[in-house]
N, C-alpha and C positions, 0 to 999 in steps of 0.2 A: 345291207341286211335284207333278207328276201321280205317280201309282202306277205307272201301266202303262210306266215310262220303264225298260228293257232293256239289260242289258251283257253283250252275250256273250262269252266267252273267246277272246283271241287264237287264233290259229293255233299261235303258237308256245309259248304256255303249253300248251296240250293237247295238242301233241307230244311234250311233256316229262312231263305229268301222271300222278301214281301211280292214278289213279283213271279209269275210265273207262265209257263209259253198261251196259257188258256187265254190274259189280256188279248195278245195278237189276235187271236179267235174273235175274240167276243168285239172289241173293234172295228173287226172285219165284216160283221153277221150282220150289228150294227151301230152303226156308228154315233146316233142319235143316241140310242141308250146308252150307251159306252158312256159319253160327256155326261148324261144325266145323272148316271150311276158315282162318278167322280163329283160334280159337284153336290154330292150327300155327304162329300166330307167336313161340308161348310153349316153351320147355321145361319137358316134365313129365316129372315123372323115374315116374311112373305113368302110362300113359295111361288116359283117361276109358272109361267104359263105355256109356255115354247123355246125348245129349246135353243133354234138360230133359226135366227130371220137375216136370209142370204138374199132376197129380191132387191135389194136394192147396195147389189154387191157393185166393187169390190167395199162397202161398207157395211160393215157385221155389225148383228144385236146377235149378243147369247143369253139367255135364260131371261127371256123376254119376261117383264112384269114382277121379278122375283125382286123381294127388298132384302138386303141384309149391309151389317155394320164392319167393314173389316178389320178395325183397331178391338172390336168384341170376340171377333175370332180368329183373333193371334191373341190373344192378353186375356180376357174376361172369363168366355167361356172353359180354361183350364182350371182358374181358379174356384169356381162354380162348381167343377169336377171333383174336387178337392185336392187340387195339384197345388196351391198354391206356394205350398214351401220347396216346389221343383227351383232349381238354380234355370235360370232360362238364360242370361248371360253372364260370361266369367271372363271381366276384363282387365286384362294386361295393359297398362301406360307403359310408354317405351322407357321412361327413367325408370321403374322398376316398381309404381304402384298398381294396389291389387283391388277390386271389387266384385264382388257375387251379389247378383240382383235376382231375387226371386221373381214367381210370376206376381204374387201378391204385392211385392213391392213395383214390378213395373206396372199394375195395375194403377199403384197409387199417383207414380210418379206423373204417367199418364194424362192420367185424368186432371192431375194440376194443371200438365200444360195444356191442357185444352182448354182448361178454366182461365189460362192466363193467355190463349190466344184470342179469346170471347171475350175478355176486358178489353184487348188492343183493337176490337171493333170487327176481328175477323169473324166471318160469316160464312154457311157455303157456299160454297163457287169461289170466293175470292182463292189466289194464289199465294201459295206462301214459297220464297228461296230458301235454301239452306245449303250456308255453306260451310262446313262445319270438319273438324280432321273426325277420326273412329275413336270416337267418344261415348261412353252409353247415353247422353242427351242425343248425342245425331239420332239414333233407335228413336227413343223419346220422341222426339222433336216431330219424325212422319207419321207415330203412329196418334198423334196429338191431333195433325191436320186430317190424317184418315179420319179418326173416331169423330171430325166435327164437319167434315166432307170438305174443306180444302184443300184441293189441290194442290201439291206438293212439287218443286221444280228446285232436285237436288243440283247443285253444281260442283265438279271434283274441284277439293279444295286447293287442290295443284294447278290450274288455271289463274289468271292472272287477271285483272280487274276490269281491262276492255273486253274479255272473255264473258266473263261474270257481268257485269255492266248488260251486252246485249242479251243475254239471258233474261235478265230482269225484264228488261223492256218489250223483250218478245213475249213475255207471259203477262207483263201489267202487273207484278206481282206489288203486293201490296206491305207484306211485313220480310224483314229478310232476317234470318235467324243462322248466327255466326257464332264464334271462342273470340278470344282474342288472340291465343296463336296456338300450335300445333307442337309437338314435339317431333323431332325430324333428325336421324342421325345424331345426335348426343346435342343438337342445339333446337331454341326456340326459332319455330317460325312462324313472324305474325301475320294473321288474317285479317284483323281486325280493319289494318290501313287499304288492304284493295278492297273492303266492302265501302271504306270512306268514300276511297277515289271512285269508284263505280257509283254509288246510291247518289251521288252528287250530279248524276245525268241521268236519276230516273226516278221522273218527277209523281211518279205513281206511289214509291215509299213511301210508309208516313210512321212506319217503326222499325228499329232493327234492335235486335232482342241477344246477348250477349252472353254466354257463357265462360265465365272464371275457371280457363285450365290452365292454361303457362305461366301466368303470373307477370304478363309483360305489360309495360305501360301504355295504353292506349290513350289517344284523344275521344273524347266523349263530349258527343252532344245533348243536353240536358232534355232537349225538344222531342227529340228523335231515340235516345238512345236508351235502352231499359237492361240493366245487370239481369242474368235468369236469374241469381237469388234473389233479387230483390219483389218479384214480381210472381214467381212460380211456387218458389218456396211455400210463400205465405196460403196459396191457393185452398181450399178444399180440397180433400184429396179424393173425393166423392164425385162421378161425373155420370151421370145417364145418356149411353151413347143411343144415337138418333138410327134410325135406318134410312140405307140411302137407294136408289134404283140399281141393279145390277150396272147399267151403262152408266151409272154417275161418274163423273170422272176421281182418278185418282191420284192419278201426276202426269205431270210432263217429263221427259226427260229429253235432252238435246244432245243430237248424235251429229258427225261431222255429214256435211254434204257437198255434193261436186260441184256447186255453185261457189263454195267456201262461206254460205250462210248455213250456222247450226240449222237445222229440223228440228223442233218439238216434236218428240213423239208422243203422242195420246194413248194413253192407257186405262182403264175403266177396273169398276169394282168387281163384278162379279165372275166373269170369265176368267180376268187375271188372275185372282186368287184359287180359281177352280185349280187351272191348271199347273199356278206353281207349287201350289199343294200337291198335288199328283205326282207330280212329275220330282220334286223333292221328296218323297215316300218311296217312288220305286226306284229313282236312277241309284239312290243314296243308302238305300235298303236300311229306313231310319227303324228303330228300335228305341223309342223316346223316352224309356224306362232306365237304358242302359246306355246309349249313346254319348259318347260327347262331341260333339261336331266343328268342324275348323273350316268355315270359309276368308281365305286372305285377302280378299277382293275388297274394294275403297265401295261406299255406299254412293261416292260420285259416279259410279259407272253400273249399267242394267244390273250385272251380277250382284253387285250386292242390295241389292233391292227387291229380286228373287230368291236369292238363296243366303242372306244373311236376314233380312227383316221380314218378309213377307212369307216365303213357302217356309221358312225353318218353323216359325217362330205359330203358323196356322199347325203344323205339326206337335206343338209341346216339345221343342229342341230344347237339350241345354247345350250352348254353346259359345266358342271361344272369341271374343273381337280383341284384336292386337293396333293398337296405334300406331307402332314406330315401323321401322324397314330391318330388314329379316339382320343384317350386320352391325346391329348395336344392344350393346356394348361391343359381343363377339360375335362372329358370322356362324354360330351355332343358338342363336338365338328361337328361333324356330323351334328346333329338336327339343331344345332347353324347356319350351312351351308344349311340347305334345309330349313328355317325357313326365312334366309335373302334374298336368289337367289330365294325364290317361287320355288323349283324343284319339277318337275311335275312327276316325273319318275326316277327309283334308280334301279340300276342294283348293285347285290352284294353278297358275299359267303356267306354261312351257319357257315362258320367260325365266322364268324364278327357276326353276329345275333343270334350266341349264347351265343358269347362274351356281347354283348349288354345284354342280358339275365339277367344273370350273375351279370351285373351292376346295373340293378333293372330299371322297370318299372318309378321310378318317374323321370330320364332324360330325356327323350322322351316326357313326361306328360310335363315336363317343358319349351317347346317351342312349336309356333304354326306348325304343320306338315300337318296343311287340304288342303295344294296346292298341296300332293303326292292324284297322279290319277291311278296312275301304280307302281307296283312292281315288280321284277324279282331277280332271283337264279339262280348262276352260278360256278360251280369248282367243284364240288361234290353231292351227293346225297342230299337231305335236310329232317330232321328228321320231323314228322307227327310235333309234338310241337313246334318245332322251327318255322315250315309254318303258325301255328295257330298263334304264339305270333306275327308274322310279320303281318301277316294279321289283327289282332285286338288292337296290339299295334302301330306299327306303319302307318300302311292304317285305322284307325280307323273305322276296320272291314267292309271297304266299296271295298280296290283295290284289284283290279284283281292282282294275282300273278302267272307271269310269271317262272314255274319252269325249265329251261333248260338247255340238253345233249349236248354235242358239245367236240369238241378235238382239238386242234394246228391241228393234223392229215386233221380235217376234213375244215380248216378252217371258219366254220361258224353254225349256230345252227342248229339242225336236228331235234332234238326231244325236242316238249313245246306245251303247249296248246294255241291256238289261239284266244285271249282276244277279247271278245264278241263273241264268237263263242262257245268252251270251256268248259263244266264244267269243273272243276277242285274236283281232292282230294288232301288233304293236305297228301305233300309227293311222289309224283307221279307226272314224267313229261308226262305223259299223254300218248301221241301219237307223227307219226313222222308229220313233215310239209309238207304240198303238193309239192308235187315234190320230198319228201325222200322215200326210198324202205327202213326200216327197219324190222327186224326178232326178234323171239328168236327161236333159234337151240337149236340141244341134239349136241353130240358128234361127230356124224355123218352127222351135218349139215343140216337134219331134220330139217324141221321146227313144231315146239311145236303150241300147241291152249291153249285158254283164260286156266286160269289157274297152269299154267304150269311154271318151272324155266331152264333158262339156257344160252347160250351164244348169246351175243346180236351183230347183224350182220346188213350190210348193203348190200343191194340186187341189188345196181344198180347203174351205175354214177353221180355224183353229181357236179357243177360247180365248188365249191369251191372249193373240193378234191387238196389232195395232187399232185404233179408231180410227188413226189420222192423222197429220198435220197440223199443229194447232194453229190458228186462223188461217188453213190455206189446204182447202182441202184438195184443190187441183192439184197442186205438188206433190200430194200425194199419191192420185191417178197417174200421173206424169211418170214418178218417181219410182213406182212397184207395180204397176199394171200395166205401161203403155208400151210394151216391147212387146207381150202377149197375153191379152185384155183376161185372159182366162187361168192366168198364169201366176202367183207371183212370185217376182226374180229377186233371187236374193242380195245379186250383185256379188257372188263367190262364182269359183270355177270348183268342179268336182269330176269324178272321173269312177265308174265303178269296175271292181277287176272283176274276175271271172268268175267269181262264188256270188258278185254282187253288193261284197262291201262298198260301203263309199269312202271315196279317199279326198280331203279337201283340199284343195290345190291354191284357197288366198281371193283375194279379191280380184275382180277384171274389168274396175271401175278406174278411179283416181282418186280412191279412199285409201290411204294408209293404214296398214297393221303394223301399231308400235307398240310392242308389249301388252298385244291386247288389246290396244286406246285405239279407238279411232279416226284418223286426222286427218283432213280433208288439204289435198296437196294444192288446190286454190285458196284456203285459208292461209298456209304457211307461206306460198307466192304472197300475198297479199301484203304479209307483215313484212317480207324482205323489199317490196319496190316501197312502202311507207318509211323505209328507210331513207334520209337524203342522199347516200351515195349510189344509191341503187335506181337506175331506168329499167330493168327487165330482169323476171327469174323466171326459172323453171325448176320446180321438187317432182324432184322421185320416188319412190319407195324401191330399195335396194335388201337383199337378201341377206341377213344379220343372225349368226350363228347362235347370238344370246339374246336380241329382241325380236327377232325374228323379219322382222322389216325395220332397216333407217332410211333416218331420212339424207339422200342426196341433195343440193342447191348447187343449180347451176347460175349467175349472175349477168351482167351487163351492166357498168360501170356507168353514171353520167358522168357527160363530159367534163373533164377538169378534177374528179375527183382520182387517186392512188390508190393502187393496190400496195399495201404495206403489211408486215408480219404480222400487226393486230387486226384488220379489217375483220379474218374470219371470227375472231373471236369477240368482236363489237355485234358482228351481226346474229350468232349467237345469243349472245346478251339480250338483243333487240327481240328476237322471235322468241327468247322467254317471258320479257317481259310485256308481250302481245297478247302472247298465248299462252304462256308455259312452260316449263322447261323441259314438257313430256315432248316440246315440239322442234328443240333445236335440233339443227342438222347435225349429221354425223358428220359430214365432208361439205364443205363450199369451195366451188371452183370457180372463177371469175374467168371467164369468155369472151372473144370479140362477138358471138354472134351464136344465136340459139339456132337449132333447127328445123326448119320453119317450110310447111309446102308452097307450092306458089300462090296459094291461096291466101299463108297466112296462119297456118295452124302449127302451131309448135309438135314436131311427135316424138313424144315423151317415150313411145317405143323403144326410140332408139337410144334416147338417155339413158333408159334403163339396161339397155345391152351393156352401153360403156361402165355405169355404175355399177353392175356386176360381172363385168371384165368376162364380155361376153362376146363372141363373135359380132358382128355388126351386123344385122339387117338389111334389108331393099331398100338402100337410101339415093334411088334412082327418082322420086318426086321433090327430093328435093328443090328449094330454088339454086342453093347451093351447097353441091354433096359433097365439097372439100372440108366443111367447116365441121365436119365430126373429126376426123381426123386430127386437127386441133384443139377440139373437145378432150378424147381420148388421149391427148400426147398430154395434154394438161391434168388430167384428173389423176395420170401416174403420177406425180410431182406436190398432188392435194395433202394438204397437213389434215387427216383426223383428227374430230374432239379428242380433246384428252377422256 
């Protein structure tokens, strides 16, 4: 499909449009104001003093001195408005129960748990976990720790309890707030037991706090363990939310790194909320009188934290949360959901939509979809074809499709084109959003013209930006600054064609893109040699036509142990039950021997050649270059997961 192929915005979308070509201007003229002008969307019961205090960069303060409450302004302030009979979530359980929670009631819900997290002795500053499936308590549950300024350190409930475990302990969290299981594909799956096996090695606990949704039998500590109704229920439903510094912290969240140790990332009140407010107003062109909005993203990973809890819900959204996976009962479930709620607007991976693909055009056909007005793409790159089918199967080739770049890192979107503003190509997020400074550089931090490929950068401070590292702030200079001190690198590759679009070409780290998720290929090595059969791995990230990256394992056998028809499928087992099952490999190949320089460094380069049956590379440094050769003779012969 060509690149250069152009969709410009109706007439009568950009008649309509909350966004218009004057932001770019006025961003440009200046840029101080621009930010200032955006966080007016906010109430602060202080106002700021300055807008960013960059001296003591790369560590950012925005809206220096300003206070305000951020669970007040997603929740309180609507109600105050007299919105409160607005539906603000409408949630779907995957067995096929229903809920509409107004803002008046999540006001109330709210405020209990905050009142029931100030019984368990939480305070600000202290950290709370939550591990929780898309539940309206998960909402609940951060905007509980917001409104009382504890910090928040979601964990995707798909993780597995040494996963979960070091999270704890990297944040010292103090209460951890869980279900007892999940609904998953037409069965229960329990949570309850890897917060056991986890919390049992982190000796910082001292409550975990339990939501009754699957109905599955848990063991329960009388000490330790508190049911939500028992304890939330009862609360007051009356809470006076306190105000906190703009830079208070607001969560952590934990992103894979090349080390194979998660990252905290730091996240702060006032900035973050400036901008995912903003930035969910115009990428989404909300209309919060008439919208119904649909982000599918898990609240364990950045997206749903900006654009299901925090920037929607700062907006007065009403909107759709779904628990289950898009093929249950029938793999028209989905449609089945934006068909019954009229959703106006769907936020969602490339993954899923080519999954959908895949499925066949007559699902989709088979329910009414003409209430979707907007579309939008998030977690990865999205293939030219996959944009088209989304656009003319499911927008019935009329919605503007929102393609956009963003990171945990960055807390909120950067780069997408601005619906009714915009042309668009399918495949290309276009450009950055007013008020973003992005680049493509050479090696040298050069910055490249129309044309041209190479490292994609950001050039200037942004609200939402990270703080840091939590307890490790050099890892964090290390981590984003120290390639080019003025620079920070986002760890993608990018490429812009001739008009200037940016085209996002994936990571050029040793961080995997798995549907999205990002998995650090020293973590998933890590879980394979903690296996006994296993002396040495090497993971790849391979090119996967429906998650977009798998994962490859290459092995090394200790002596005396067999390669046998189960191995792959034990090891498997094993790296789910480490990590995940977001992290099994797609293919394990067992090897006499990695490829390795005479140094000693494994180059993963070339695994990746062979794992995407790719010509071979300069494997003239090797110590020894025969041993791909039997790599690749091997990897034809590899059994795929099922």
């Amino acid at each position: 499909m060509r690149e250069d192929r152009s969709f410009p915005p109706s007439a009568a979308f950009a008649a309509q449009a909350n966004a218009t070509g004057q932001l770019y201007e006025d961003a440009q003229a200046d840029p101080k104001r621009f930010w200032s002008d955006q966080a007016a969307r906010l109430d602060w019961q202080t106002p700021f003093t300055e807008i960013v205090d960059w001296t003591d960069a790369p560590f950012a303060k925005w809206f220096v001195g300003g206070r305000l409450n951020v669970a007040y302004n997603c929740v309180d302030r609507h109600v105050e408005s007299g919105h409160g009979d607005q539906v603000a979530l409408i949630f779907e359980g995957e067995p096929g129960d229903r809920r509409d929670i107004t803002y008046a009631q999540l006001q109330r819900e709210v405020s209990q748990a905050a009142n029931a997290l100030t019984e368990l002795g939480v305070v600000a500053g202290d950290r709370v976990a939550i591990y929780m499936p898309m539940i309206p308590e998960a909402v609940v549950a951060m905007l509980a720790c917001a409104r009382i300024g504890a910090p928040h350190s979601v964990v995707f409930a798909g993780f597995a309890a040494h996963a979960l475990e070091s999270r704890i302990n990297d944040a010292q969290a103090s209460v951890v707030i869980t279900a007892d299981g999940q609904h998953r594909r037409g069965s229960v799956m329990p949570l309850k037991p890897a917060v056991d096996e986890a919390v049992a090695k982190c000796p910082s606990v001292k409550s975990v706090l339990v939501v009754r949704r699957a109905g599955n039998d848990v063991a329960f500590d009388a000490e330790r363990d508190v049911w939500w109704d028992d304890i939330v229920t009862r609360q007051p439903d009356i809470h006076t939310p306190e105000s906190f510094d703009a830079e208070h912290p607001l969560f952590i969240l934990y992103t894979s790194g090349t080390t194979g140790n998660p990252k905290g990332i730091l996240h702060t009140c006032g900035g973050y909320l400036t901008q995912t407010s903003y930035t969910h107003n115009v990428v989404f062109d909300l209309k919060p009188d008439t919208d119904v909005y649909w982000c599918t993203a898990d609240i364990g990973w950045i997206t749903g934290h900006s654009y299901i809890v925090y920037g929607p819900l700062a907006n007065r959204v009403t909107q759709v949360i779904y628990e289950g996976t898009p093929d249950t009962p029938t793999q028209d479930r989905w449609w089945d959901i934006i068909e019954r709620h009229k959703v106006t607007i769907l936020y969602t991976a490339p993954t899923a939509i080519r999954t959908f693909m895949k499925w066949g055009d007559h699902l989709p056909a088979g329910k009414d979809l003409t209430s979707l007005r907007l579309l939008g793409s998030v977690g990865e790159p999205i293939n030219p074809e996959a944009w088209m089918w989304y656009r003319d199967v499911i927008g019935g080739g009329t919605c503007p499709i929102v393609d956009t770049w963003w990171q945990t890192e960055t807390g909120a979107i950067m780069i997408a084109p601005l619906p009714g503003v915009t042309a668009c190509k399918p495949g290309s997020a276009m450009g950055a959003l007013p008020g973003i400074g992005a680049a493509v550089v050479d090696d040298h931090g050069t910055q490249l013209g129309n044309g041209h490929g190479g490292y994609l950068v950001l050039t200037q401070p942004w609200p939402s930006m990270l703080r840091g590292i939590w307890g490790d702030p050099q890892r964090y200079v290390d981590t984003y600054w120290s390639r080019w001190s003025h620079l920070y690198f986002a760890g993608d590759g990018a490429k812009l064609d001739d008009d200037g679009a940016i085209w996002l070409m994936g990571r050029v780290d040793d961080v995997m893109n798995i549907s999205g998720h990002r998995i650090s290929t020293t973590e998933v090595e890590s879980a394979l040699v903690a296996h006994p059969m296993i002396a040495e791995a090497a993971v790849v990230g391979a090119n996967d036509d429906t998650t977009g990256q798998a994962i490859v394992a290459f092995v090394i056998l200790r002596a005396g142990a067999e390669d046998g028809d189960g191995l792959a499928q034990a090891l498997r087992a094993h790296v789910a039950h480490e990590i995940g099952p977001i992290a099994k490999p797609r293919q394990i190949l067992v090897v006499p021997e990695l490829p390795k320089t005479r140094s000693g460094k494994i180059m993963r380069r070339l695994l990746r050649d062979v794992a995407e049956n790719r010509a071979m590379g300069d494997a003239t440094t090797l110590a020894d270059p025969t041993v791909m050769n039997l790599i690749a003779s091997g990897l034809a012969h590899a059994t795929p997961e099922d």
